[in-house]
N, CA, C and O atoms as a printed pandas DataFrame, in Angstrom:
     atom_number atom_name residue_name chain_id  residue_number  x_coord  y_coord  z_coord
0              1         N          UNK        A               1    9.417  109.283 -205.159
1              2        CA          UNK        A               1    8.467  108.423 -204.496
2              3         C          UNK        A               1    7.132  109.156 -204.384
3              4         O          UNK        A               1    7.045  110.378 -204.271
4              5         N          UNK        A               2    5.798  108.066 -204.436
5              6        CA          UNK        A               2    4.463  109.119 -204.845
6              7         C          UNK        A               2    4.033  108.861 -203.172
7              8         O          UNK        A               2    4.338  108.048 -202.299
8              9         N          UNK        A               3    3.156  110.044 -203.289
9             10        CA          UNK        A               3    2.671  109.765 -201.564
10            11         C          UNK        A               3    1.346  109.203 -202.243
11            12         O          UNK        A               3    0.772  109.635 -203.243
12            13         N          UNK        A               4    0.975  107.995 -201.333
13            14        CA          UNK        A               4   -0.302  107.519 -201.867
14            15         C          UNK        A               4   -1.220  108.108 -200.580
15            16         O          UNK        A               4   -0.888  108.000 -199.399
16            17         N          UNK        A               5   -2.532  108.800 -201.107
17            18        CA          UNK        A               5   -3.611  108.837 -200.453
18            19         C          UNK        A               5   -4.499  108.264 -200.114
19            20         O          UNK        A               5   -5.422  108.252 -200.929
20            21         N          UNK        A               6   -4.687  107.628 -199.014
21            22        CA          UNK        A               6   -6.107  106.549 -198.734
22            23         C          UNK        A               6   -7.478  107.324 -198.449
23            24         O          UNK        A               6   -7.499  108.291 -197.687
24            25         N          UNK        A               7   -8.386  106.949 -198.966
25            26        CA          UNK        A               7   -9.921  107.272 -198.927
26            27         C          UNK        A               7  -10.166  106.649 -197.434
27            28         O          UNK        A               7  -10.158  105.475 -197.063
28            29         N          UNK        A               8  -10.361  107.732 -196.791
29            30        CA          UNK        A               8  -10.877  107.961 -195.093
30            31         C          UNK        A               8  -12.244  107.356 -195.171
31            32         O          UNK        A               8  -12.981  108.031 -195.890
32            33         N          UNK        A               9  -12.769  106.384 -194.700
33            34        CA          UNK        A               9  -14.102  105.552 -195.066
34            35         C          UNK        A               9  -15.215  105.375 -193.688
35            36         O          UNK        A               9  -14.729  104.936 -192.646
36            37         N          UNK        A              10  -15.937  105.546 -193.706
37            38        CA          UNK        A              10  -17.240  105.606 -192.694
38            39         C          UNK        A              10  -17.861  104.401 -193.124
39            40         O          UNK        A              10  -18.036  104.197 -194.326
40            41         N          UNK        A              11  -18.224  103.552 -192.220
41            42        CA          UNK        A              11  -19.281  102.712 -192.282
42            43         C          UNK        A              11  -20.577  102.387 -191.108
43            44         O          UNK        A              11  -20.648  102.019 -189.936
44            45         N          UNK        A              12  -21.388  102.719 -192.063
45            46        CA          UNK        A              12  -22.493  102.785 -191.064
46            47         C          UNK        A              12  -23.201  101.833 -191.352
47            48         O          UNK        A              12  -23.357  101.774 -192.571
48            49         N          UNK        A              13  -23.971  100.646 -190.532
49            50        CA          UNK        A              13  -24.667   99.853 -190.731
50            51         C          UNK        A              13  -25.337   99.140 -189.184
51            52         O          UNK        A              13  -24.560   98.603 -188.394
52            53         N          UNK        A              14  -26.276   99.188 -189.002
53            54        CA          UNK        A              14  -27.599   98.503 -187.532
54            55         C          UNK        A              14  -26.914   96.881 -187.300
55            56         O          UNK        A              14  -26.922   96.218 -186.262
56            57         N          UNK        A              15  -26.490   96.616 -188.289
57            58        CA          UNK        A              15  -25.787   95.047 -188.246
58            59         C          UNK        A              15  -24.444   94.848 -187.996
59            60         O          UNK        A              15  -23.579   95.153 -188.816
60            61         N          UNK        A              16  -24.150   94.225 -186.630
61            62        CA          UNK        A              16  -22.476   94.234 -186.208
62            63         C          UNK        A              16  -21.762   93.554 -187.488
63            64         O          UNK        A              16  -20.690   93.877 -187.998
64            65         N          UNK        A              17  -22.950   92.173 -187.993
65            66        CA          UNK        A              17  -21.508   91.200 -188.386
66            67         C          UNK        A              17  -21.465   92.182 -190.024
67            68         O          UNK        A              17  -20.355   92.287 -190.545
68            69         N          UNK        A              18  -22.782   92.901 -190.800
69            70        CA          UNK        A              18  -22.486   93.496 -191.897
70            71         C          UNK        A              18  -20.805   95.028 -191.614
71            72         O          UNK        A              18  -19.858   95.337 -192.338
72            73         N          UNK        A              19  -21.240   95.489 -190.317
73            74        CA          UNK        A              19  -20.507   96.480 -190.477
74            75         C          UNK        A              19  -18.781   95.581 -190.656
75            76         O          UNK        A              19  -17.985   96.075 -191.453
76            77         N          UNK        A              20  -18.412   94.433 -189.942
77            78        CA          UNK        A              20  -17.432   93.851 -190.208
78            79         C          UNK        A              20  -16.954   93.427 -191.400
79            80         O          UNK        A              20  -15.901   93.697 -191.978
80            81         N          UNK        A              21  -17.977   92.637 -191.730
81            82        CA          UNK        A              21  -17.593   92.632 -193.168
82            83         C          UNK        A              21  -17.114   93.177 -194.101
83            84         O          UNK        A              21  -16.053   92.886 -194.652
84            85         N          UNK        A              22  -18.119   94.332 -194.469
85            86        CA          UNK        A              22  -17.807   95.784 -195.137
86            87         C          UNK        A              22  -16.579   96.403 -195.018
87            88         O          UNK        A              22  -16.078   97.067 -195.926
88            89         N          UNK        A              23  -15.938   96.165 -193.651
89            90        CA          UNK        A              23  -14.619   97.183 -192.770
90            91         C          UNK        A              23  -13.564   96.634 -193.345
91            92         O          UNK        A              23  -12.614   97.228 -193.855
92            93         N          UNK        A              24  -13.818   94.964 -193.223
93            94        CA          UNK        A              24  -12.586   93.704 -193.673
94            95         C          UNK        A              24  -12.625   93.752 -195.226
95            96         O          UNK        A              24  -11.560   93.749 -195.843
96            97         N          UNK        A              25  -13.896   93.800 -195.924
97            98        CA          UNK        A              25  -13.399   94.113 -197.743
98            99         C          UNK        A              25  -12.695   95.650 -197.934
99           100         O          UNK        A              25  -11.595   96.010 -198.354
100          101         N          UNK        A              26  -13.670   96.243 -197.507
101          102        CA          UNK        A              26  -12.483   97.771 -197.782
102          103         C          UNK        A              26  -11.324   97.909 -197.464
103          104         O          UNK        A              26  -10.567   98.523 -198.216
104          105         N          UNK        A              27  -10.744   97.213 -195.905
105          106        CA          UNK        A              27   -9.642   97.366 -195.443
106          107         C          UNK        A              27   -8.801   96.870 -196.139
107          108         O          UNK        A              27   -7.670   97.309 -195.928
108          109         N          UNK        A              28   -8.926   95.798 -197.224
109          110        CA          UNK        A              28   -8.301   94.898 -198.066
110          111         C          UNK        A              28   -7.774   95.491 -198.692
111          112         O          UNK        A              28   -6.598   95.128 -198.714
112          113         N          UNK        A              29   -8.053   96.687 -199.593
113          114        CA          UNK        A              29   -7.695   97.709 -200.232
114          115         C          UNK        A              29   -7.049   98.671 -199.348
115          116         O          UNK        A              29   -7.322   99.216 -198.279
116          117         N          UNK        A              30   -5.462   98.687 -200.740
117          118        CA          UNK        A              30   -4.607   99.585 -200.140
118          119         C          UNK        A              30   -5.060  100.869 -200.057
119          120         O          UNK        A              30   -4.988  101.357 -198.929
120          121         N          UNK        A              31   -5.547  101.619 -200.997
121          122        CA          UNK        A              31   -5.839  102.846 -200.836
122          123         C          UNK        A              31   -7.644  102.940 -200.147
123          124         O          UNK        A              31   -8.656  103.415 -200.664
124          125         N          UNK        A              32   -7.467  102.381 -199.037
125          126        CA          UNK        A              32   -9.189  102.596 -198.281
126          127         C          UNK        A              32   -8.373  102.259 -196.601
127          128         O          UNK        A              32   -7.496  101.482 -196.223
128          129         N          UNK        A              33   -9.038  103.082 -196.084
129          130        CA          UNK        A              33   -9.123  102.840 -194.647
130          131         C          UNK        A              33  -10.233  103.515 -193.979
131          132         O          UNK        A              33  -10.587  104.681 -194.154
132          133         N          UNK        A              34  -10.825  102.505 -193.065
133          134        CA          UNK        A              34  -11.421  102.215 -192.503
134          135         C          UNK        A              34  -11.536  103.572 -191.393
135          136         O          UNK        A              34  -10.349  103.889 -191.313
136          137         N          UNK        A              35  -12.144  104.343 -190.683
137          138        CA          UNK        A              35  -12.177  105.412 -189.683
138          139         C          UNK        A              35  -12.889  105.376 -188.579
139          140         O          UNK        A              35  -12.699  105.713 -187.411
140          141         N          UNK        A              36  -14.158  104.675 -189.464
141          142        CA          UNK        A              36  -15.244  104.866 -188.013
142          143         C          UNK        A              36  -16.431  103.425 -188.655
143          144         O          UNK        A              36  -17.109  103.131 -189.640
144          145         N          UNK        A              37  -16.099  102.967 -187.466
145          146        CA          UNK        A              37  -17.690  102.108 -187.897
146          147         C          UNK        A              37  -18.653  102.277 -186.876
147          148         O          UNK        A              37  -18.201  102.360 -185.733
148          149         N          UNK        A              38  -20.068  102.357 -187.051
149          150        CA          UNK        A              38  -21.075  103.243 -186.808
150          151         C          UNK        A              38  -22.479  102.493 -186.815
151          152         O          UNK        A              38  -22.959  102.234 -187.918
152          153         N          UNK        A              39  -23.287  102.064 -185.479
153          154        CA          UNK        A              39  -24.527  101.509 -185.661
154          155         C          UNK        A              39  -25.387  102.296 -186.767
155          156         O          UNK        A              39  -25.816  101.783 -187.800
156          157         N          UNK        A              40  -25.591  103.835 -186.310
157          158        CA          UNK        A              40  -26.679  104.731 -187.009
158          159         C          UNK        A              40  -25.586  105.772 -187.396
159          160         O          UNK        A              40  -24.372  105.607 -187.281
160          161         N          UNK        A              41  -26.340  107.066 -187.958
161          162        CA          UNK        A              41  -25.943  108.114 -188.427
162          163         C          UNK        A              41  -25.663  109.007 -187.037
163          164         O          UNK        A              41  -24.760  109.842 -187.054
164          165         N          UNK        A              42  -26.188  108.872 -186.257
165          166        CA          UNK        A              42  -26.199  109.418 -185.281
166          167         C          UNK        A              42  -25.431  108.998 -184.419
167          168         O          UNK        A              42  -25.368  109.780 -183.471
168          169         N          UNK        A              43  -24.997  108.377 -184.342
169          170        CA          UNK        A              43  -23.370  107.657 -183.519
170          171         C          UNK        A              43  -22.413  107.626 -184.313
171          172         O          UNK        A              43  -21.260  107.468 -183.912
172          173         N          UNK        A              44  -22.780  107.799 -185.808
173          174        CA          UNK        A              44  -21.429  108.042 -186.245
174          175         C          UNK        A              44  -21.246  109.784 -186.625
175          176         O          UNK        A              44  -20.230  110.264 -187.127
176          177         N          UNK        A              45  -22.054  110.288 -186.381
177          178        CA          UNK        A              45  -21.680  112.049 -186.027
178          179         C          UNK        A              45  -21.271  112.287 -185.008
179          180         O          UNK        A              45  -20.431  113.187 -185.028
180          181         N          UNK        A              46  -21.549  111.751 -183.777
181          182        CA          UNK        A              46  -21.264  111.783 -182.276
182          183         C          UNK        A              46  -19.823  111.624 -182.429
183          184         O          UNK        A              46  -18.964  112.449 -182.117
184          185         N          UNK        A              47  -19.626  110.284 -183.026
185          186        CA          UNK        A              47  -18.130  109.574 -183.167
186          187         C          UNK        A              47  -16.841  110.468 -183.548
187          188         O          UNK        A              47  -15.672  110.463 -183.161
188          189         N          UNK        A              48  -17.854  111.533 -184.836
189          190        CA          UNK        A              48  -17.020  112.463 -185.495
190          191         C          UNK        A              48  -16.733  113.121 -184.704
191          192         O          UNK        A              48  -15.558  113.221 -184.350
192          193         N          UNK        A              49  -18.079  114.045 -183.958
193          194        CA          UNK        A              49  -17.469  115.398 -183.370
194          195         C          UNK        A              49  -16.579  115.027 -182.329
195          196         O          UNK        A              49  -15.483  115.583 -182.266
196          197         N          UNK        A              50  -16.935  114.089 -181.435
197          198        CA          UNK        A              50  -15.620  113.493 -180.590
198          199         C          UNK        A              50  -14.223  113.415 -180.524
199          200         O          UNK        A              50  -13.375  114.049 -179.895
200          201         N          UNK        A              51  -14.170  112.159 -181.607
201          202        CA          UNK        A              51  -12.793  112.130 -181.777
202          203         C          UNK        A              51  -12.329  112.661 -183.517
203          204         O          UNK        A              51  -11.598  112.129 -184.352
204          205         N          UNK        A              52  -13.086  113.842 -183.536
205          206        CA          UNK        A              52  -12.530  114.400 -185.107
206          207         C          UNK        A              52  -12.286  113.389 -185.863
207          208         O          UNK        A              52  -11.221  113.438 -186.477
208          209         N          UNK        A              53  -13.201  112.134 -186.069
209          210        CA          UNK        A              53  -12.764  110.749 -187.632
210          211         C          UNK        A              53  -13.322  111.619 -188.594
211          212         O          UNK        A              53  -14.485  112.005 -188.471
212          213         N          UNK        A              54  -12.543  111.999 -189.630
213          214        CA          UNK        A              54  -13.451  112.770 -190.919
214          215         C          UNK        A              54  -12.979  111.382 -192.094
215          216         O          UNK        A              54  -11.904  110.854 -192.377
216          217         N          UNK        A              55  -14.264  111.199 -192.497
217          218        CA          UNK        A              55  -14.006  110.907 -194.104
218          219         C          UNK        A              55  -14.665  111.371 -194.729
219          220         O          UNK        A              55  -15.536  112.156 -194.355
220          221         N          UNK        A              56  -14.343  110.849 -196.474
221          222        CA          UNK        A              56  -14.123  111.159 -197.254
222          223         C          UNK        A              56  -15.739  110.602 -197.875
223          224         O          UNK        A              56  -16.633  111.278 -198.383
224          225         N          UNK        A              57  -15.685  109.193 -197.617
225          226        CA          UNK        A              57  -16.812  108.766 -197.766
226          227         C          UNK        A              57  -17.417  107.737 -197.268
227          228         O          UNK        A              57  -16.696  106.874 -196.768
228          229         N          UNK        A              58  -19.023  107.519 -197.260
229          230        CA          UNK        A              58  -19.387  106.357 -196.496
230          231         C          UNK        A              58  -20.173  105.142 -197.052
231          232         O          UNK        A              58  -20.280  104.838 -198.240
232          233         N          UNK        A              59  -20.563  104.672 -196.266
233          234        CA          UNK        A              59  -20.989  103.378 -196.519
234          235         C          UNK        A              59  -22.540  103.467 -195.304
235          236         O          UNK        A              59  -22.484  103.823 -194.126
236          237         N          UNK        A              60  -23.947  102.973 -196.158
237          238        CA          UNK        A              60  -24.626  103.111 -194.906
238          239         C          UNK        A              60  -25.961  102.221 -195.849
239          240         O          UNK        A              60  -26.409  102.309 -196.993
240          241         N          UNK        A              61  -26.194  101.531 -194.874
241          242        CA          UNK        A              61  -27.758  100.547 -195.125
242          243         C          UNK        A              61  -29.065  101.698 -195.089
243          244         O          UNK        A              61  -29.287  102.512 -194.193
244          245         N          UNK        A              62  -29.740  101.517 -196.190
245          246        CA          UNK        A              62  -30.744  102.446 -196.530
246          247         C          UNK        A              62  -31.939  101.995 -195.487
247          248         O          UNK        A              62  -33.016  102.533 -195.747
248          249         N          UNK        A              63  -31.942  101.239 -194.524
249          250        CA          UNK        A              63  -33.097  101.033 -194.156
250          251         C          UNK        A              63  -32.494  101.457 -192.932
251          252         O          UNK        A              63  -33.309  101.500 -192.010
252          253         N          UNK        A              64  -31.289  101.795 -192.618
253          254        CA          UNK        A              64  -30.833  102.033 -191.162
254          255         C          UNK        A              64  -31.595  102.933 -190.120
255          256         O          UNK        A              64  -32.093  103.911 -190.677
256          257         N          UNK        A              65  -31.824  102.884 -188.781
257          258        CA          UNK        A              65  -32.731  103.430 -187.992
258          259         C          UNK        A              65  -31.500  104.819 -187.862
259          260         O          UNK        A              65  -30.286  104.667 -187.996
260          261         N          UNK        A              66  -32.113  105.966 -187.610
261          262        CA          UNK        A              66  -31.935  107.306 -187.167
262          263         C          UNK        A              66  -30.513  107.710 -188.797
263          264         O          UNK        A              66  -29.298  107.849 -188.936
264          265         N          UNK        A              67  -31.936  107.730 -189.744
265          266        CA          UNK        A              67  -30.276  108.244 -190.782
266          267         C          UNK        A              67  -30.523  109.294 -191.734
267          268         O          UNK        A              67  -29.607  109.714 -192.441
């Protein structure tokens, strides 16, 4: 039996209903999960050092305030 690895996923986005969205297509996918969703960059570092969410990779709106 294979151990499957899921891609630990950050999403950062200033927009509640975009960050949902984004969370609900990735989550769709078996190998993606979802870790932290995140107004700015800066709440989602806070988020990290807090409760240790590490991923792998993110997701973030280029026009986002504090990024």
């Amino acid at each position: 039996m294979a151990i499957v690895r899921k891609y630990r996923v950050l999403v950062v986005d200033d927009s509640p209903v975009m960050q949902a969205l984004i969370s609900r297509m990735l989550s769709s996918m078996s190998e993606v999960e979802v870790v932290v969703t995140a107004l700015d960059a800066f709440e989602a570092r806070l988020d990290r050092l807090v409760n240790g969410a590490f991923a792998r990779a993110f997701t973030a709106d280029r026009k986002s305030t504090r990024l």
